[in-house]
Each structure stands twice: as C-alpha cells, then as structure tokens.
C-alpha positions as CSV (number, residue, x, y, z in Angstrom):
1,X,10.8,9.7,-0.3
2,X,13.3,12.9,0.2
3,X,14.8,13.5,3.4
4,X,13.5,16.7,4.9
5,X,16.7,18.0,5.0
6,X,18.3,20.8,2.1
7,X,20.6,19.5,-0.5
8,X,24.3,19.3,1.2
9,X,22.8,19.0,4.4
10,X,23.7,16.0,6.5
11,X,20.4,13.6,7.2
12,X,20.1,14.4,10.8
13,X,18.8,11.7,12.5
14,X,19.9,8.9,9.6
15,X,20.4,5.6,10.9
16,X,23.5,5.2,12.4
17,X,23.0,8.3,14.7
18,X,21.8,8.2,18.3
19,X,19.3,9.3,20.0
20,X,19.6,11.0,23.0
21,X,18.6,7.5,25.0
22,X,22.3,6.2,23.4
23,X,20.0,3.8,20.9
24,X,20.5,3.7,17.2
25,X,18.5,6.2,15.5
26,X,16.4,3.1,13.5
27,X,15.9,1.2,16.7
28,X,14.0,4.2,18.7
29,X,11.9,5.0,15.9
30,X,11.0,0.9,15.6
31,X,10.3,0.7,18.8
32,X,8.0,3.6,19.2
33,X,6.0,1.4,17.2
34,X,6.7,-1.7,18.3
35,X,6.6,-1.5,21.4
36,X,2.8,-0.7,21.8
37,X,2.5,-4.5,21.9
38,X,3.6,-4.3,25.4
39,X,1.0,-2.3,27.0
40,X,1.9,0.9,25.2
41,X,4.9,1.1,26.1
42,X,5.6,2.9,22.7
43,X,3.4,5.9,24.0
44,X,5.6,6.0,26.5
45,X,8.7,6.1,24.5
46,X,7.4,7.6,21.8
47,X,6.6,11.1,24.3
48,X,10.4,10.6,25.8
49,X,11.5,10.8,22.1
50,X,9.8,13.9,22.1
51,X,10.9,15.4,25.3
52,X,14.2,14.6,25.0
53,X,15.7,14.7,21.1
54,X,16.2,18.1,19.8
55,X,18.1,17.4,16.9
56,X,16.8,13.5,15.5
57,X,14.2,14.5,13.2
58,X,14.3,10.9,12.5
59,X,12.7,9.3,15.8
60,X,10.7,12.7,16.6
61,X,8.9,12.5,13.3
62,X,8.5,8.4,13.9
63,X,8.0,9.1,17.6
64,X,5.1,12.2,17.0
65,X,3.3,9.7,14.1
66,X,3.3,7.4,16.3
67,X,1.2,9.1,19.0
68,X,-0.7,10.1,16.4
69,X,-1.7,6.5,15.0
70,X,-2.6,5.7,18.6
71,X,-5.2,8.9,18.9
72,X,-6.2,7.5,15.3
73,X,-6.7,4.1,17.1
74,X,-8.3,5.3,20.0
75,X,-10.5,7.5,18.2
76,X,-11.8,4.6,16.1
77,X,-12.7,2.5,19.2
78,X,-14.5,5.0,21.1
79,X,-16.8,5.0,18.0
80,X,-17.1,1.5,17.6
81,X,-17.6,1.2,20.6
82,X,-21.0,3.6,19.9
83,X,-22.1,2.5,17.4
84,X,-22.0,-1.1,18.5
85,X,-23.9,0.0,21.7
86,X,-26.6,1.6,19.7
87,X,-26.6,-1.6,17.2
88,X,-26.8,-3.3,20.7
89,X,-29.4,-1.6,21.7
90,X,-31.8,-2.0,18.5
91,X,-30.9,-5.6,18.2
92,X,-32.3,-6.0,21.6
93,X,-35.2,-4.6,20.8
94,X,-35.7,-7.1,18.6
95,X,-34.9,-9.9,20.7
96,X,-31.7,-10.2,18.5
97,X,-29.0,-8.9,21.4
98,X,-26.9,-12.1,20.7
99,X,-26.5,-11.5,16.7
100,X,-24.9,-7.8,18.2
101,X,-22.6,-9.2,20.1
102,X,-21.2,-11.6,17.8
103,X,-21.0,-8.7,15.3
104,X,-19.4,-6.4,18.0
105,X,-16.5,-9.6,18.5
106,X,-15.9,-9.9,14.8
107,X,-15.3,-6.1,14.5
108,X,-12.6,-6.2,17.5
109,X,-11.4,-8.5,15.8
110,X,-10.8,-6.8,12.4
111,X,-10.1,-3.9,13.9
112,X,-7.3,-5.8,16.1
113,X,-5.4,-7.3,13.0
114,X,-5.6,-4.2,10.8
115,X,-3.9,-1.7,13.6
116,X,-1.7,-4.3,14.6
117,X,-0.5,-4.9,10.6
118,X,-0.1,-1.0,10.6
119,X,1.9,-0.9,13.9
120,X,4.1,-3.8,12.4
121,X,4.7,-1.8,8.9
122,X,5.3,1.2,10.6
123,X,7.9,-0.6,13.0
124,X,9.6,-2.5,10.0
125,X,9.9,0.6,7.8
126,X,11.0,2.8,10.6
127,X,14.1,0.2,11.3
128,X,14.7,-0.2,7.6
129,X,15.9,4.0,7.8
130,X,12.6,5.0,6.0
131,X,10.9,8.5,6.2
132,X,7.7,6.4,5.8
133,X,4.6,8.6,6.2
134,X,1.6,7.1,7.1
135,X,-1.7,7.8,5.7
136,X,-3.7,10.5,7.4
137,X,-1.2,11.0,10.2
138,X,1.9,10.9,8.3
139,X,1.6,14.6,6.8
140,X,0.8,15.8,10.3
141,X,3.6,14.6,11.3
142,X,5.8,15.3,9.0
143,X,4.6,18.8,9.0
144,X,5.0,19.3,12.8
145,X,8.7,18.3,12.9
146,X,9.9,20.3,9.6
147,X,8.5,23.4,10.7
C-alpha cells in the first residue's frame, strides 16, 4: 500500500518518528489497538493521538481507525444484543428460554475471538510500519486524515 504522501515527500509519521507523547511512531499506533485489552485503554489513547498529533498521519490515521473499529464493535453488540433478546423472548414462549441462552453465550463467544483477532492484526500491522486499512473502517479513515 502507497503512503499517502506525494512522490519526494518525506513519509510523515514513518516509523522511526515520534509522536507528540515522545513514543515511536509504530508503538502509538500498536497500542491504540492493543491496548483495548486493558479496559479500553486504546480509546483513550487513541482520542489523545488525535488531540494531540498534528503532523503523524501515521498514528492519527491508526488512532481515528481505531475508534472506528470500536463504534463497529459496539454497534454490533448493541444488535446482538436485540436480536438475542427477541430470540429470548420467542424461545420462552416456547418453553425453550434455555436453548437462547446457550445460543446467546456461543455468539459472545464468536464475536469475542473475531474482534479480538482483528484488534491483534490491526496492533501487529500497525507496529510492523504498515498503512494497513481495515475493511469498512479503513477507507473512512484513511479518508478523514488525507483530506
């Protein structure tokens, strides 16, 4: 993938630079990722990121996609969470409440491992220098920072 940078131009926000926390470049855009294992602690990073670079295109395009896969994640629950509740409710009319519950647990589940396998690639590209877009969010991203 192209930097978003003109030809000649240096890639601001490469690894090797700094952000404006004194962290490599790599490292701040991992960890806006990364660090949403500790009790989103990403988010929180991730919106500093935002605040505070003005010229590391680098961690504010990892930092913004970053937010974004977590609206994509909370999205997604608030609607599993629905339609569960409504599977819930039907089942129990049926006297089948505990079949909807065990389907509700294996969803979490899958749901769990998939974001946290995205979170992890994400992380891992992000520290290997990568202008890795996601899909979906990626373009939004990448769109909001190059403007």
């Amino acid at each position: 993938m192209s930097t978003p940078n003109p030809a000649g131009a240096p890639p601001s926000g490469a690894p090797g630079g700094k952000t404006s926390l004194g962290l490599e470049s790599n490292i701040g855009a991992m960890l806006c990722y990364i660090a949403n294992f500790l009790c989103c602690i990403g988010l929180v990073l991730a919106i500093i990121f935002l605040i505070t670079e003005k010229e590391n295109r680098f961690v504010k395009f990892h930092a913004l996609q970053s937010l974004f896969l977590a609206l994509v994640q909370i999205g997604v629950s608030i609607i599993m969470g629905i339609l569960t509740t409504i599977l819930g409710i039907i089942l129990g009319m049926i006297h089948l409440s505990f079949l909807a519950f065990f389907l509700n647990w294996g969803l979490g589940i899958i749901f769990f491992i998939v974001f946290a396998i995205i979170w992890l690639l994400a992380g891992i590209k992000a520290y290997g220098g990568q202008w890795y877009k996601l899909p979906l969010v990626g373009n939004f991203a990448w769109n909001a920072v190059n403007k």
